[in-house]
C-alpha positions in Angstrom: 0.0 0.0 0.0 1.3 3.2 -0.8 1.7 5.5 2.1 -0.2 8.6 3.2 2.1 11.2 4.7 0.8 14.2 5.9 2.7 17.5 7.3 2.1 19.2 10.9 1.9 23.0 10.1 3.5 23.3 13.8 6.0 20.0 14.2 6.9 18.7 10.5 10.0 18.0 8.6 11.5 16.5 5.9 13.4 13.6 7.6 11.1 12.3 9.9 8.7 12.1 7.1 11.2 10.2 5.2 12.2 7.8 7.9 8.4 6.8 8.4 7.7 6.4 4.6 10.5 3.8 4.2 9.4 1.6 7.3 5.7 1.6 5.5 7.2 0.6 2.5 9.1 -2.0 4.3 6.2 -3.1 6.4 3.4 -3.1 2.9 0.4 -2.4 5.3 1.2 0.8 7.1 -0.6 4.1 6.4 1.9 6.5 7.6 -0.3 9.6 9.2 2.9 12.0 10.2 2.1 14.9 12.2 -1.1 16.2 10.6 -3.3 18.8 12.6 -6.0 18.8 10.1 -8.9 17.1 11.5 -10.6 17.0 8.3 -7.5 15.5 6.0 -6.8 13.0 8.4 -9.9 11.9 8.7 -10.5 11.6 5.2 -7.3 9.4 5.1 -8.7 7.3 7.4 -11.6 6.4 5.0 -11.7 2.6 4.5 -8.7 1.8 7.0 -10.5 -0.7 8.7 -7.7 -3.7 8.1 -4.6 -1.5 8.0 -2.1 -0.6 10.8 -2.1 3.0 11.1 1.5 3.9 12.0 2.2 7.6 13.9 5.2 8.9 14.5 4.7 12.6 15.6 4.6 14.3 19.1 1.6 16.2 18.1 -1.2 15.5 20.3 -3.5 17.1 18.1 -2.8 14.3 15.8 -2.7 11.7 18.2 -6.6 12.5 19.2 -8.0 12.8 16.0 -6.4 9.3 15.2 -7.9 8.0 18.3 -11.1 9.6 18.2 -11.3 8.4 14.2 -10.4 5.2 14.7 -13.2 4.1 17.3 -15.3 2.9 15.2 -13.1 1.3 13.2 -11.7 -2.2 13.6 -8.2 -1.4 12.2 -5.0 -1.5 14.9 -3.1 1.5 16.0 0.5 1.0 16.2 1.9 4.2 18.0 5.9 4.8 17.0 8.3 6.7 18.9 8.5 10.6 19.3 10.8 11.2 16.3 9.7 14.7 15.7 11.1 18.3 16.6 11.6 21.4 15.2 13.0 24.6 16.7 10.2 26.6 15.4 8.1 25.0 18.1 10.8 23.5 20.9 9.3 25.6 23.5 5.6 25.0 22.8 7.1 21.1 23.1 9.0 21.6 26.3 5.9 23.3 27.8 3.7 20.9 26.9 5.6 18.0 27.8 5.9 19.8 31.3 2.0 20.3 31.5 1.5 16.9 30.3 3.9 15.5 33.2 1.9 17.4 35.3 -1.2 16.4 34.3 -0.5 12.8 34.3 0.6 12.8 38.0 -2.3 15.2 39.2 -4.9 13.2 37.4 -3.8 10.0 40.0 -5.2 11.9 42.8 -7.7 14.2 40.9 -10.5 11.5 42.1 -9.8 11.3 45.4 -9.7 15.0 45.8 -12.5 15.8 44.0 -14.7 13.4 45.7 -13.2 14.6 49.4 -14.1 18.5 48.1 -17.5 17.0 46.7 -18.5 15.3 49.8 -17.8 18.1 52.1 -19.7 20.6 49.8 -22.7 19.1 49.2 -22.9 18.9 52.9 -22.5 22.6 53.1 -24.3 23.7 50.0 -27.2 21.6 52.2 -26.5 23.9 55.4 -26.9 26.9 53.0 -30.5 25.8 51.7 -31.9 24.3 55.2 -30.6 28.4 56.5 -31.7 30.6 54.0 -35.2 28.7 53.4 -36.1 29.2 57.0 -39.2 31.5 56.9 -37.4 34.7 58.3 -34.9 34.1 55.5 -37.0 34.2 52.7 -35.8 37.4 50.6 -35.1 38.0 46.5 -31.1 37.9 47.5 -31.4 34.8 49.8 -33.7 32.9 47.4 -30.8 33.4 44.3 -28.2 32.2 46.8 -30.4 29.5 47.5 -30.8 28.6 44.1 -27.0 29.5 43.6 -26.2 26.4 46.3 -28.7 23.8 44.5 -27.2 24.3 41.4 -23.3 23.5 42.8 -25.2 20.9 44.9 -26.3 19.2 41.5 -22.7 19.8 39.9 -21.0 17.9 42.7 -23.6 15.0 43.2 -22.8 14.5 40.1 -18.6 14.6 39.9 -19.1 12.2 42.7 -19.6 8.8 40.7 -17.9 10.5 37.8 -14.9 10.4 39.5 -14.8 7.0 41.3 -15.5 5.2 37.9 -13.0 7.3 35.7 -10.4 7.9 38.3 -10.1 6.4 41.4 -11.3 2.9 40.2 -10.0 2.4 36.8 -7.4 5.5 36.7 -7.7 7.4 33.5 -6.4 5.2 31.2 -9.2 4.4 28.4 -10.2 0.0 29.2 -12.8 -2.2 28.9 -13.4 -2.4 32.4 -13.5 1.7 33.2 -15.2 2.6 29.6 -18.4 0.6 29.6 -21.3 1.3 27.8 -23.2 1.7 31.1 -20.5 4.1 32.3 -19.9 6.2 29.6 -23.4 6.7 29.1 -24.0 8.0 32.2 -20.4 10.1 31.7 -22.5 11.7 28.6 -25.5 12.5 31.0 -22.8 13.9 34.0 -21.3 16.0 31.0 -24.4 17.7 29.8 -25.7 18.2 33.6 -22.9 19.1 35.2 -22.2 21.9 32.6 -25.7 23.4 32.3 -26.0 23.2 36.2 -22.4 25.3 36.3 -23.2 28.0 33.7 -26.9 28.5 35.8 -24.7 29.2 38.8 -22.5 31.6 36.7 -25.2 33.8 35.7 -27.3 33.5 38.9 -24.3 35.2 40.5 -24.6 37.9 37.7 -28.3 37.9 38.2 -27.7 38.5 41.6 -25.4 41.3 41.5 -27.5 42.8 39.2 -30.5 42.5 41.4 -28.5 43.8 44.8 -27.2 47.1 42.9 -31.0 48.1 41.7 -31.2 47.3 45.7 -28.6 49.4 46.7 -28.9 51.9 44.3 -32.9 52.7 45.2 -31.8 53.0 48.5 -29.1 55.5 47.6 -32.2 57.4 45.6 -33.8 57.5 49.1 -36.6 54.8 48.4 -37.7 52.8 51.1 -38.5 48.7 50.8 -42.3 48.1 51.8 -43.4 44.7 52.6 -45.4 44.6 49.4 -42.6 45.8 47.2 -40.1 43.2 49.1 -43.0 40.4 48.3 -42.6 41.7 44.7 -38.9 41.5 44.5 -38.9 38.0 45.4 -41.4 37.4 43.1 -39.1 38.8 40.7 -36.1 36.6 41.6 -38.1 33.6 41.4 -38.9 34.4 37.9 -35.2 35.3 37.3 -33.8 32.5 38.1 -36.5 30.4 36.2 -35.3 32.7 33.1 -31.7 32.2 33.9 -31.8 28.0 33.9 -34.4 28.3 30.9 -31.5 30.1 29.1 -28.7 28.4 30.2 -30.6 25.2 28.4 -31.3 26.7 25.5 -27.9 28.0 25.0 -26.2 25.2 25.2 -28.1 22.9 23.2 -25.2 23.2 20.7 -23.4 21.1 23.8 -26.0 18.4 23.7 -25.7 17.6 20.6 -21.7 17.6 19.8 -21.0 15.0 22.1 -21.7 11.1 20.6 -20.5 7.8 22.3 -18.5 6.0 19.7 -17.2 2.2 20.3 -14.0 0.1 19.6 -12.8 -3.1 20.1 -9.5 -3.3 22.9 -6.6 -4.9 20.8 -5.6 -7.0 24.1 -9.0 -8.6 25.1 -11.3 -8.2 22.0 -13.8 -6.5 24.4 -15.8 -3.4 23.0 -14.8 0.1 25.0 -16.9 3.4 24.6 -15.8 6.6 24.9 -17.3 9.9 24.0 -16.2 12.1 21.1 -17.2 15.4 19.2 -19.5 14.6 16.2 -17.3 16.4 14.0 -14.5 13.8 14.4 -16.6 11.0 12.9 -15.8 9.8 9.7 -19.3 10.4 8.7 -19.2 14.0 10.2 -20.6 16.5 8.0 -19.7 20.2 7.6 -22.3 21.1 10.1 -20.9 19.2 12.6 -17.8 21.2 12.3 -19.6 24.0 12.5 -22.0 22.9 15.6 -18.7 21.9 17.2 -17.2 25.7 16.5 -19.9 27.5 17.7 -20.1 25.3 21.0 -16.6 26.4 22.1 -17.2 29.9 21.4 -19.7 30.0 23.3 -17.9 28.8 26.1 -15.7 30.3 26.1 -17.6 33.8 25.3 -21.1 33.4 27.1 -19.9 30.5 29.6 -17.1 32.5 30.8 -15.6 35.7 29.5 -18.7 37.8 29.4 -20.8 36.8 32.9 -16.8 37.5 34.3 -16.6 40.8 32.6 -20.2 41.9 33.8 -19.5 40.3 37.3 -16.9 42.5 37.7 -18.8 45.7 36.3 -21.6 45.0 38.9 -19.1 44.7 41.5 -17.8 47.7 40.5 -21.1 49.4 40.8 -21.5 48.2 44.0 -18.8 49.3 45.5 -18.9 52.7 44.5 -22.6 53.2 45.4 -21.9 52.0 49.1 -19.3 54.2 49.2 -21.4 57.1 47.8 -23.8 56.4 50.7 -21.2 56.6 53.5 -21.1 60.4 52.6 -25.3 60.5 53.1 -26.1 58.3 55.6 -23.5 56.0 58.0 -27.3 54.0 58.8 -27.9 53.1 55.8 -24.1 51.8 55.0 -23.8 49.6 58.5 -26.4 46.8 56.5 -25.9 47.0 53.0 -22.1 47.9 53.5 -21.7 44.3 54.8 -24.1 42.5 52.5 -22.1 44.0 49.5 -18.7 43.1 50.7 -19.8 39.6 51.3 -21.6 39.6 47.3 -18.2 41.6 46.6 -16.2 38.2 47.8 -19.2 35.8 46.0 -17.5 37.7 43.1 -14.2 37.6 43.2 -14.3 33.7 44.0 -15.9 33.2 40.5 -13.8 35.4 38.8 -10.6 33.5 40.2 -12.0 30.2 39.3 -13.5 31.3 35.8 -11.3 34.3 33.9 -8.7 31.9 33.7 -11.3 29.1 32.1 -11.9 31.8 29.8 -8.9 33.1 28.6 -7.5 29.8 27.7 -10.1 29.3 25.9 -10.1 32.2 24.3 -6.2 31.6 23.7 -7.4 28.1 22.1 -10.1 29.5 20.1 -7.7 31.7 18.2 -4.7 29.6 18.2 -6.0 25.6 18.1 -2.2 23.7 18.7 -2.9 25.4 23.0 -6.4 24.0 23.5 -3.8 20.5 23.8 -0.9 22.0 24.9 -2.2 24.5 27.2 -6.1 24.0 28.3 -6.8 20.1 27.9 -3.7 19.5 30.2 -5.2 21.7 33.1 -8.5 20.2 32.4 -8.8 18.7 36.0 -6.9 21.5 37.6 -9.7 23.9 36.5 -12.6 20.9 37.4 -11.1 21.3 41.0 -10.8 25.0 41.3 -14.4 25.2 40.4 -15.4 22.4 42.8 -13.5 24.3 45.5 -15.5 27.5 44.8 -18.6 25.6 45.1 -17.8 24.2 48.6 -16.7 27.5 50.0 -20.0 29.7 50.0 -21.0 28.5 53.3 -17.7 29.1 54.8 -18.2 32.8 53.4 -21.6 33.3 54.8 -20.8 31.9 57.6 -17.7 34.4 58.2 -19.2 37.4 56.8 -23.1 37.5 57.7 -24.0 37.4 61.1 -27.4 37.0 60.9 -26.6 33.8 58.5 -24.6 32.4 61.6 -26.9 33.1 64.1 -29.8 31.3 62.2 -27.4 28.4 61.5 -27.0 28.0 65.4 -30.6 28.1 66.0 -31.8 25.8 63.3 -29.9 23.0 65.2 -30.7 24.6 69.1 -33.8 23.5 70.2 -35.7 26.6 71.4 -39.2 27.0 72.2 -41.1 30.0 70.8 -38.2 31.3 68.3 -40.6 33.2 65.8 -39.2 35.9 63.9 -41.5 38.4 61.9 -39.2 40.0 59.4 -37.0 38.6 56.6 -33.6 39.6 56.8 -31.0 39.2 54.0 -27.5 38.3 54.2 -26.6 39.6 50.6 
């Protein structure tokens, strides 16, 4: 067979090429796929390679998944050669990849057990932080969007949990029959699409919220006072804001649900099927709206998911700030409540911003240069899955700290005391 070579725009050259040509001609059934970040060419190359050895000899990564991900479906064999490829051009992208990769291999032993420790101890508090702020006294437009703030990381960690006992701590994180069954890998595809739409509600609750507490502070500012009917309508108001904010987060991301595809293949060492999940658009029967589907899904991750809710975060914030600040000049009443309520929302903030601007820079980064979304973002894939977990398990700890009226209904809630009755809401945000 004659072999296919194709160039890396990023790690080619000549000899290589050479070298891998003449053991294909030696060997008469190698396809020699050499360093190619084309998903579309290699894919196409791929057509009909169902009883040939496909022989790769490239440290492209890009390469190496678009191989993998063609290939599952496919009953051919996958011979993996050594790293025989450099060029200067890109030595230090290599160097710093191979150093994130390192990294990322040893992290990801541990990953699972981490992640399920941080899990475990944040469903418990995101539980403490609905059980306070749906006691009846509590019931205000700011505590019922941090309420709905905690059920939505609640949902995100209950379902890391199993997520990572099957793909890490059991089975590690190398791709086998026994860690990628069918039964697992379908319910990885359900953890995917839940876990993400679950997260991005929580990411624009918090910039629903911050919205909602500067038209607070600011009417306040503007001298207004808050009646008891126009507090019953502001909670009315949340409730259908956050309704609207899940409702959009779903519709959004519907590009999400439909990218992703479970794809099989046979294990060359026990002739047992394995699943796995892969983009559409690396099928071999992918079409060109696949590609396309899969495009816009990562920009809007990385644009709707996480650049923009951090960019108006931090406007709100802003906002916030200055207005209390403004009122310290008018009235040092007013500032003592909503001076403490906005630092605490202020911190709220500046968590998500740590966590997520990071998220979306990368991706950003990615989107405009694709050789970093392997070298850069895939290897600090779990690294960003735990920051975000952390943030998750830390709101009650901040409430806790910051709102004394959170703590004192936390102690009461498990003190038995006869004839506790409180007739006004208070909020803590």
């Amino acid at each position: 067979m004659k072999p296919i070579v194709m160039r890396c725009e990023y790690l080619s050259s000549a000899a290589p090429i050479s070298a891998a040509s003449e053991r294909s001609e030696r060997a008469q059934t190698a396809q020699v796929v050499c360093c190619s970040c084309s998903s579309a060419s290699v894919r196409q190359s791929l057509v009909g390679a169902d009883e040939t050895v496909v022989v790769v000899s490239s440290r492209c990564l890009d390469l190496r998944q678009t191989v993998t991900t063609s290939m599952m479906s496919s009953k051919a064999e996958v011979t993996w050669t050594p790293e025989v490829v450099s060029d200067s051009n890109s030595s230090l992208t290599n160097e710093g990849h191979s150093a994130l990769s390192r990294f990322a291999l040893e992290y990801g032993r541990y990953h699972g057990y981490i992640s399920v420790v941080v899990c475990v101890l944040g469903i418990v508090c995101s539980l403490l932080v609905v059980a306070v702020l749906t006691r009846r006294h509590m019931l205000t437009s700011s505590n019922y969007m941090l309420t709905a703030l905690a059920v939505c990381d609640l949902i995100t960690m209950l379902s890391y949990i199993p997520y990572a006992i099957q793909f890490y701590c059991l089975y590690g994180v190398e791709v086998s029959p026994r860690r990628n069954t069918l039964a697992a890998v379908r319910f990885c595809l359900v953890h995917a699409n839940l876990s993400v739409t679950a997260h991005t509600a929580s990411i624009w609750i918090t910039v629903a919220l911050s919205a909602f507490r500067y038209s607070m502070v600011r009417s306040a500012t503007d001298g207004r006072t808050v009646s008891t009917v126009s507090a019953g309508n502001d909670l009315r108001k949340s409730r259908w804001l956050v309704l609207l904010v899940c409702a959009s987060c779903a519709v959004v991301l519907i590009p999400n649900y439909l990218t992703l595809v479970i794809a099989s293949k046979r294990d060359p060492a026990t002739n047992k099927t394995m699943y796995d999940i892969v983009p559409t658009s690396s099928q071999l029967n992918s079409t060109s709206i696949d590609v396309a589907l899969n495009t816009v899904n990562f920009w809007i991750h990385a644009l709707i998911i996480k650049l923009l809710p951090c960019v108006l975060m931090s406007v709100f914030g802003f906002l916030l700030v200055f207005t209390v600040r403004r009122q310290r000049r008018r009235s040092q009443r007013l500032l003592q409540g909503s001076g403490k309520r906005t630092a605490m929302l202020v911190s709220v903030i500046v968590l998500f911003l740590i966590t997520e601007f990071p998220q979306g820079v990368l991706a950003l980064i990615s989107g405009l240069k694709p050789i970093y979304f392997k070298t850069l973002y895939a290897p600090l894939g779990d690294v960003m899955d735990i920051a975000a977990l952390v943030n998750n398990a830390v709101n009650f700890v901040l409430y806790c700290a910051m709102s004394r009226q959170f703590r004192q209904t936390f102690i009461e809630l498990f003190t038995i005391k006869p004839n506790f009755l409180c007739g006004t809401s208070t909020t803590i945000v």
